[in-house]
C-alpha positions in Angstrom: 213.5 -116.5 -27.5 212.3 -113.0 -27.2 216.0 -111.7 -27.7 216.1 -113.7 -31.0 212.7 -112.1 -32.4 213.9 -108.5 -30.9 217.1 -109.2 -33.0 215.9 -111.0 -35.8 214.0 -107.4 -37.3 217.7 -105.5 -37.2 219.4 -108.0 -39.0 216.5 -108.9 -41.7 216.4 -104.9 -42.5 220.5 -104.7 -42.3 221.6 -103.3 -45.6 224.8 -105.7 -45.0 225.4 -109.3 -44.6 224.9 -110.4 -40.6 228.0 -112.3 -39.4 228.9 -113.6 -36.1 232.4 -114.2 -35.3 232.9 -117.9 -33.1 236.1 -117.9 -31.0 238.8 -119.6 -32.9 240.2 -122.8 -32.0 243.5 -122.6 -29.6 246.6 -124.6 -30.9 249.6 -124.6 -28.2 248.9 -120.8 -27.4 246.4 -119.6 -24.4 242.3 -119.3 -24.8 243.5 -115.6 -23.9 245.5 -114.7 -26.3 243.3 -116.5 -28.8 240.3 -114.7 -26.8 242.4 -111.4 -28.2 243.3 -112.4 -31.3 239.4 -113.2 -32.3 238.4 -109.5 -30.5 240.5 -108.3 -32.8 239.1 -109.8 -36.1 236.1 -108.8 -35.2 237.4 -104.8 -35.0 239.3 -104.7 -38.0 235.4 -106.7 -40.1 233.8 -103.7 -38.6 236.9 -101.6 -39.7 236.0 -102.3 -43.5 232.4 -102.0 -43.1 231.5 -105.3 -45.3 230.0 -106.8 -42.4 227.1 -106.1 -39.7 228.9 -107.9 -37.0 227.1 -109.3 -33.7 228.8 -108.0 -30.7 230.6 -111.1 -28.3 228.4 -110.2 -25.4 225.0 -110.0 -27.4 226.5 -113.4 -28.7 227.3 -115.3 -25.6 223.8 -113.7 -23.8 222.2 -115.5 -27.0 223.9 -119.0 -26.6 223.8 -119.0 -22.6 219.6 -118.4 -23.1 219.3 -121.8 -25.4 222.0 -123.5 -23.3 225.0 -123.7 -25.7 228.3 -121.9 -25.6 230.6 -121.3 -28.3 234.0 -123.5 -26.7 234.4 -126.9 -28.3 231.7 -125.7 -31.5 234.6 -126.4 -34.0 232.3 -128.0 -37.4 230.8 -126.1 -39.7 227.7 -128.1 -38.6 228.1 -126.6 -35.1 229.0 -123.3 -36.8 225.3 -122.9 -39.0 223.1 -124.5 -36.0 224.9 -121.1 -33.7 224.0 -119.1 -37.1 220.1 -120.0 -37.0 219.7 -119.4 -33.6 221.2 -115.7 -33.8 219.3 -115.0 -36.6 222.6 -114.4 -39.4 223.0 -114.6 -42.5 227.4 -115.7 -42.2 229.4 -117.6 -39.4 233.4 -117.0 -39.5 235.1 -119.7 -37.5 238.5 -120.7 -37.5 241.6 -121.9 -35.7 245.1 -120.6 -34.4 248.4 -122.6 -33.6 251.9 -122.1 -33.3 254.7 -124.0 -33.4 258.0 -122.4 -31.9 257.7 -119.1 -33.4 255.7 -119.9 -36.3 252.1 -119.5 -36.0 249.6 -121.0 -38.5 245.7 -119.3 -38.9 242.9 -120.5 -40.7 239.7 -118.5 -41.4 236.6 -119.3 -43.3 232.9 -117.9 -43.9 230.1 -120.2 -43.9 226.7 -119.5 -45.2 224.0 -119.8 -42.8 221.6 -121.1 -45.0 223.2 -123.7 -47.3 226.2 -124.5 -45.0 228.7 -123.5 -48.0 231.8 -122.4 -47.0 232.0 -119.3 -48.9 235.8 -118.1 -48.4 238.8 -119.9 -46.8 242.0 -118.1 -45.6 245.1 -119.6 -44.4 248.0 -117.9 -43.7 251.6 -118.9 -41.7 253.3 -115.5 -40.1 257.2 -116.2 -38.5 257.3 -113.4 -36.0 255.8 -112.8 -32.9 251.8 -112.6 -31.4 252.1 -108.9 -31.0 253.0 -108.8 -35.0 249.9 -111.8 -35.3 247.4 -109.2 -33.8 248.3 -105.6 -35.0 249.1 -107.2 -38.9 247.3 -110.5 -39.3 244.3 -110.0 -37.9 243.7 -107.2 -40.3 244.7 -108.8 -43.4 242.5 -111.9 -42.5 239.4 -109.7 -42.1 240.3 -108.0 -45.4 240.8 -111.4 -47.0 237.6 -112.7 -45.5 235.8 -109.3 -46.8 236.7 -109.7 -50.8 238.9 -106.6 -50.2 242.2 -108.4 -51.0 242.0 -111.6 -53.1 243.3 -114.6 -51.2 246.6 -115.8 -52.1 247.8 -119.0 -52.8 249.8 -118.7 -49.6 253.5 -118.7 -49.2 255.6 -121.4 -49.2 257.5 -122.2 -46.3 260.8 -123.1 -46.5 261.5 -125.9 -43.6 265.0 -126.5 -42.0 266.9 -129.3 -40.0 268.7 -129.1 -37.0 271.5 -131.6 -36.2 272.3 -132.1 -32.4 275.7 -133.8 -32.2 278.5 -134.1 -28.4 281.1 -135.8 -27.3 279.3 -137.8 -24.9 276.8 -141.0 -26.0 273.3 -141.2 -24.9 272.4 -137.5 -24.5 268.5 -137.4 -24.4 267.3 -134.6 -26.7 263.7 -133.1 -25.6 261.9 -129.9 -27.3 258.6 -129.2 -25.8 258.4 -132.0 -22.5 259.1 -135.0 -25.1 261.7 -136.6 -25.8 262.9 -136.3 -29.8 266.0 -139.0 -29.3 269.4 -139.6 -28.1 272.5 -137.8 -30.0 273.9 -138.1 -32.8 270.3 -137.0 -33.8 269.0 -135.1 -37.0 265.3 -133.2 -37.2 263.7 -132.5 -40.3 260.8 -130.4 -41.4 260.8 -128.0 -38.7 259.1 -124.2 -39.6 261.5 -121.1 -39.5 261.6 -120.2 -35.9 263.4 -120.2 -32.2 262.8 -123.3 -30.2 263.8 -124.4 -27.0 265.3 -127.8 -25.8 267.0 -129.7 -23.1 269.6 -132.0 -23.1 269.6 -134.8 -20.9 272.3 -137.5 -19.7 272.3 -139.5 -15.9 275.3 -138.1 -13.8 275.0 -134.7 -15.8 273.0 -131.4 -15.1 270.3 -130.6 -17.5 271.5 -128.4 -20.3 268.6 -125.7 -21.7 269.1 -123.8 -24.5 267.1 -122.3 -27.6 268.0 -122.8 -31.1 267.2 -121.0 -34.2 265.6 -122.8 -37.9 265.9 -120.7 -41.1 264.1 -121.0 -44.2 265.7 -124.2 -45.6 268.8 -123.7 -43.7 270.4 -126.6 -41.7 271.3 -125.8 -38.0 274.3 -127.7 -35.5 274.2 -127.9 -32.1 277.2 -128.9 -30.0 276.4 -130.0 -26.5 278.7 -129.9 -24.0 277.2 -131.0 -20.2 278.6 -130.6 -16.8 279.3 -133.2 -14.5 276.2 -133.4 -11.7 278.1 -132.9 -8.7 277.6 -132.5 -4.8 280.0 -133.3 -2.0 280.0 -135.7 0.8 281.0 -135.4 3.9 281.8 -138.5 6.3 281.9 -137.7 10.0 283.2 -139.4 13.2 280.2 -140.6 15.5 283.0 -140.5 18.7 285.9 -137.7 19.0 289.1 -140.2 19.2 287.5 -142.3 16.4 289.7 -143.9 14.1 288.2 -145.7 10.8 288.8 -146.7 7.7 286.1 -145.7 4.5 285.5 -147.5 1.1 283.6 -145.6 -1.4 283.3 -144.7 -5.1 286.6 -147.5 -5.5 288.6 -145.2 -3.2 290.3 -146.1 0.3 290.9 -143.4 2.6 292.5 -145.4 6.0 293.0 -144.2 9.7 290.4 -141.0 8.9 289.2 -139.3 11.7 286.4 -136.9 9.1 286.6 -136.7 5.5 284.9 -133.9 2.9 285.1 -134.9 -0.9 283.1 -133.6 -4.1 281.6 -137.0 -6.1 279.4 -136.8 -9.3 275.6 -136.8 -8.6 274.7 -140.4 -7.9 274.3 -143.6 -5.7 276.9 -145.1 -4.1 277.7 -147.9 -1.9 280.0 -147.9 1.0 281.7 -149.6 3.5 283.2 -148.0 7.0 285.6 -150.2 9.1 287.0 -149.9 12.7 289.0 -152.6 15.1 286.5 -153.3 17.2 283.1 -152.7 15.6 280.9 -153.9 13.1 281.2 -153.3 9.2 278.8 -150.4 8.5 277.2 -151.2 4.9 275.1 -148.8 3.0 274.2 -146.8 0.0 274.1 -143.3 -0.1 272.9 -140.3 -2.7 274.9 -137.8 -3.4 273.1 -134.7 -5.0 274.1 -132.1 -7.2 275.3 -128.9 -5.7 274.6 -130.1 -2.1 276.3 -131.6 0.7 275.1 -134.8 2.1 276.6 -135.9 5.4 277.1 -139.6 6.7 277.8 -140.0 10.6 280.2 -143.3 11.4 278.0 -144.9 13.7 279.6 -148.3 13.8 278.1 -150.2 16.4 280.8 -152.2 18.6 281.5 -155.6 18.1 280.0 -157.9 21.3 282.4 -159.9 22.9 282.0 -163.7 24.3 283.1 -163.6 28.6 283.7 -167.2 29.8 283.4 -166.9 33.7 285.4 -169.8 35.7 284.0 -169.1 39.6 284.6 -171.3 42.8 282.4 -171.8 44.5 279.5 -172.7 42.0 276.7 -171.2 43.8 278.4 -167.7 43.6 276.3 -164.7 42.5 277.5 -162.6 39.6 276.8 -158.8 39.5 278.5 -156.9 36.9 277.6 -153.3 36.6 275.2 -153.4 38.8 273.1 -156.3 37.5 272.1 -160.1 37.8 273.9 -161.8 35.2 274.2 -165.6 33.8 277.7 -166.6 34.1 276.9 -169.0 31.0 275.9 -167.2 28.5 277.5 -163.4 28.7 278.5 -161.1 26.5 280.3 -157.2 26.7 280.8 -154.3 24.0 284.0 -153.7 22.8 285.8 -151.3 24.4 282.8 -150.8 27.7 284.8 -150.5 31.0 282.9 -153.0 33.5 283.1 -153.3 37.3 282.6 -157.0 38.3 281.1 -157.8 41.9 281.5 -161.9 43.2 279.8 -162.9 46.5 278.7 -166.7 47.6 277.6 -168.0 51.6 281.1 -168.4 53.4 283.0 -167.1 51.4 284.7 -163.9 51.5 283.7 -161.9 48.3 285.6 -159.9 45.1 285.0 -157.2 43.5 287.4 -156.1 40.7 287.1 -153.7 37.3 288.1 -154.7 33.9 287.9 -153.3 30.1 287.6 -154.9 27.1 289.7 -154.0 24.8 290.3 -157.2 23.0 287.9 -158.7 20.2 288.6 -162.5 21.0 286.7 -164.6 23.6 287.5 -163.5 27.2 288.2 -166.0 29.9 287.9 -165.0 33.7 288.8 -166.8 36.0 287.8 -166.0 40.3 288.2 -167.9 43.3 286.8 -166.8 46.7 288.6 -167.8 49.3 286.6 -169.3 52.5 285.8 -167.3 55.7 288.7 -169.1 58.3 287.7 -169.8 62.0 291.1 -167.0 62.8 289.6 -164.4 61.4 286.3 -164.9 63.1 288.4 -165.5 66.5 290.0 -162.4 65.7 286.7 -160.0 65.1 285.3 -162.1 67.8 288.1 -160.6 70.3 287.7 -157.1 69.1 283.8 -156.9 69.8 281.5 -159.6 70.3 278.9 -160.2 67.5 281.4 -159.7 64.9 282.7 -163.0 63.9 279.7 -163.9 63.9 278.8 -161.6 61.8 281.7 -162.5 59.2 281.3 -166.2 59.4 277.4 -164.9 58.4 275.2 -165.7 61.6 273.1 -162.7 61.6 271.4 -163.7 64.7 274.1 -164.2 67.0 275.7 -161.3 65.7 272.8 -159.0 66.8 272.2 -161.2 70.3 276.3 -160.5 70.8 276.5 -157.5 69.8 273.0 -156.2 71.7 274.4 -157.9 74.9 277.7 -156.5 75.0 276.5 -152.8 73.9 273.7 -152.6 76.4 276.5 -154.1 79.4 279.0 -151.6 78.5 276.3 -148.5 78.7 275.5 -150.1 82.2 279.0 -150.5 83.3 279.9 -146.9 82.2 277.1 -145.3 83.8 277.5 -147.1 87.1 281.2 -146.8 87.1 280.6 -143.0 86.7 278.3 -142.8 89.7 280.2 -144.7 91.7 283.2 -142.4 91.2 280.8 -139.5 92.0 279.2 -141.1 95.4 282.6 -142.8 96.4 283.8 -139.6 96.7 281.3 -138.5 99.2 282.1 -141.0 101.4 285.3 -139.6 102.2 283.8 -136.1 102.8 281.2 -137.9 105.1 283.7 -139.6 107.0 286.1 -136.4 107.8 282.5 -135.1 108.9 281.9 -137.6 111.8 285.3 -137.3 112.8 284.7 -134.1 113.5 281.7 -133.9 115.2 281.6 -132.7 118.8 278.2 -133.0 120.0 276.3 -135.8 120.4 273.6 -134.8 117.8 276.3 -134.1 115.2 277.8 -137.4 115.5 274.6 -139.0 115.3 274.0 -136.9 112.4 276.7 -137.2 110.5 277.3 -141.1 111.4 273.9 -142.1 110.1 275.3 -139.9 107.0 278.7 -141.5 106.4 276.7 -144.9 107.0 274.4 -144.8 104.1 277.0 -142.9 101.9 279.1 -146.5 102.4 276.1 -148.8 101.8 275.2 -146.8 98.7 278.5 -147.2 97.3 279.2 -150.8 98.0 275.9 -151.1 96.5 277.1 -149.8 93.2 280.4 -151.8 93.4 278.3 -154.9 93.3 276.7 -153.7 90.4 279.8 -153.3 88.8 281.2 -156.3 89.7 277.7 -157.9 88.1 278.0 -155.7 85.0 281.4 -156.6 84.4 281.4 -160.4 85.1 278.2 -160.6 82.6 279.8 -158.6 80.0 283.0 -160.8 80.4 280.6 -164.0 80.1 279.3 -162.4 76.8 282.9 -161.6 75.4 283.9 -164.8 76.3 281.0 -167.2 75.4 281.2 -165.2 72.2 284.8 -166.0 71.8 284.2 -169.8 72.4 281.2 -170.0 69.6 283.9 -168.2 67.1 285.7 -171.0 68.0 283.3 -173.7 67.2 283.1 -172.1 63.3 284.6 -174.7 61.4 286.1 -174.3 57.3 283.7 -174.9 54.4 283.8 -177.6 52.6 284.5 -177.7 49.0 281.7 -177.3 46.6 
């Protein structure tokens, strides 16, 4: 309040009217340029010297002090309440728009005190802003200021445009909405340049500017490009052979194919002997490469096992299976292992490279009472061992190990000490006095004792590990054939 009753003195003892000056209204241009545009009214009122104007800043201090600002103040009611509170005798409000290069301005001066609008000036300009602000602008404030009587205004002249192409269902749009599909006529448009974009699925956007003269009719002929990208279809395996289905083509016995499709979804199908269908949909983009792998996953394949005996156990790979209810990839390479009690086991390899059923048929043969003779004679322990008697396997085997390390190392000293006693003997023989031949008697004697010592060890040695070889033999004998399951 004590700004208004500093200003209030200066404009009651003005010689000239007291005007304020409220930003104009913005119509599809900036609050910047329209900022600018006002600035400059305000310069070229001052210019002509009819008018005291209030400064912006002195203005906004005013309105920011009593809590109002001069953005979205667009009556005339607004206009005189901003009037009293600076203290003027005029408010000049107004609005600016443009449509494509047209712009339209309206200016008027509103008496304070009775809320009259004293002068109105309207005025349409084809041209640019930068002609708006260093011409208009200056003939509205002269307008405003009785310095040039207000014309009537000019008449525009509107024009057409007609948008016509070869192709149905173009989608015409000028400033972000959509005006209609082709053929399509405008009418009424303002003298200007104006942009627009033509629009059709499967094609690229088309953007171009046409011009509208003073009522002059304008054609425009669109022609669109096909949206396209390129696809490219890959093998998921290095020797992979399939066969695609796309976009109603066929391309058989492909290994990798590149081709260039319009923008757009499509379905597709990739085949191969031995795997599953792969169904999809892709999106192909414009101007870019999209790339589909053929990662067919392998048909599974139905194994029908036929094993004797029953009670066999199945490894394939590596693994427990269920002989009953199997299945195998197409095309995996599998190593098959077969074992059952008594029986002598299989192991084989097979492939399969076949999509029907697969029947597989093994018999083990039993473990025969010849071959356990057989391993029986070689060592003892190891028929049993084959015929599977882990127990008398390790008692045979035990036995007859720890008899033969015996017999060895006896036979070895008795070669060593038996060969003493013929040294011992040539010794005594020649002796000549009586306490040599005592000597070397007593020598020879014990020499002879410890060596038929050590034959009876052999002779024990030997005969047990005979016992063992051939009680071992006689229970490889008692093993009698499986019977059937």
């Amino acid at each position: 309040m004590r700004r208004l009753i500093f200003l209030l003195p200066l404009f009651l003892f003005a010689q000239k009217s007291n005007v304020a000056i409220l930003q104009f209204d913005a119509a599809n241009i900036s609050e910047a340029e329209v900022g600018i545009l006002t600035d400059r009214l305000s310069t070229e009122l001052v210019k002509l010297g009819s008018f005291t104007v209030v400064e912006r800043s002195q203005m906004e201090e005013v309105l920011k002090e009593q809590g109002l600002q001069q953005s979205g103040c667009t009556t005339s009611e607004c206009a005189v309440e901003v009037g009293f509170l600076l203290g003027v005798d005029k408010m000049i409000t107004g609005s600016i728009g443009r449509i494509g290069s047209l712009y339209t301005l309206s200016a008027r001066i509103i008496d304070v005190e009775t809320g009259a609008i004293l002068r109105q000036v309207s005025l349409d300009v084809s041209g640019t802003i930068e002609k708006v602000l260093t011409q208009t602008m200056a003939e509205i404030a002269s307008q405003l200021s009785g310095s040039t009587p207000v014309p009537a205004g000019p008449k525009i002249g509107f024009g057409s445009v007609s948008f016509t192409s070869s192709e149905a269902n173009v989608i015409i749009i000028i400033n972000g909405e959509e005006q209609g599909t082709v053929p399509l006529v405008i009418n009424n448009l303002p003298p200007g340049n104006y942009e627009f974009v033509a629009r059709k699925t499967g094609y690229r956007d088309l953007a171009q500017e046409f011009s509208i003269k003073s009522n002059g009719q304008t054609t425009v002929d669109i022609v669109l490009e096909f949206a396209e990208g390129f696809l490219e279809v890959k093998a998921a395996r290095q020797t992979q052979k399939f066969d695609l289905y796309i976009a109603d083509g066929v391309y058989q016995g492909i290994n990798s194919k590149k081709m260039g499709l319009p923008a757009g979804d499509y379905a597709y199908t990739i085949k191969e002997f031995g795997y599953a269908d792969l169904n999809n949909t892709i999106t192909v983009l414009d101007r870019e490469t999209v790339t589909l792998t053929a990662n067919n996953q392998p048909l599974m394949v139905p194994i029908t096992f036929q094993i004797y005996p029953k009670s066999s156990v199945l490894m394939l790979n590596g693994q427990l299976v269920d002989t009953n209810n199997f299945e195998l990839p197409f095309g995996s390479s599998n190593d098959l292992s077969v074992k059952a009690p008594k029986y002598i086991g299989s192991k084989e390899s097979f492939s399969v490279n076949n999509t029907e059923a697969i029947d597989l048929s093994i018999n083990l043969l039993p473990k025969t009472k010849e071959k356990a003779l057989v391993r029986s004679i070689l060592f003892p322990g190891l028929g049993q061992q084959y015929y599977e008697s882990k127990t008398k396997a390790l008692l045979f085997s035990i036995t007859a190990a720890s008899l033969t390390a015996l017999l060895t190392s006896t036979y070895t000293t008795y070669q060593d000490d038996n060969s003493l006693v013929s040294q011992y003997q040539l010794n005594y023989q020649n002796a000549t006095t009586i306490g040599d031949i005592e000597s070397t008697w007593q020598t020879y004697q014990n020499q002879a004792n410890q060596v038929n010592d050590l034959q009876a060890q052999l002779l024990i040695y030997g005969g047990a590990l005979g016992a063992t070889w051939i009680i071992n033999i006689v229970d490889a004998l008692l093993f009698n054939r499986l019977e059937n399951d």
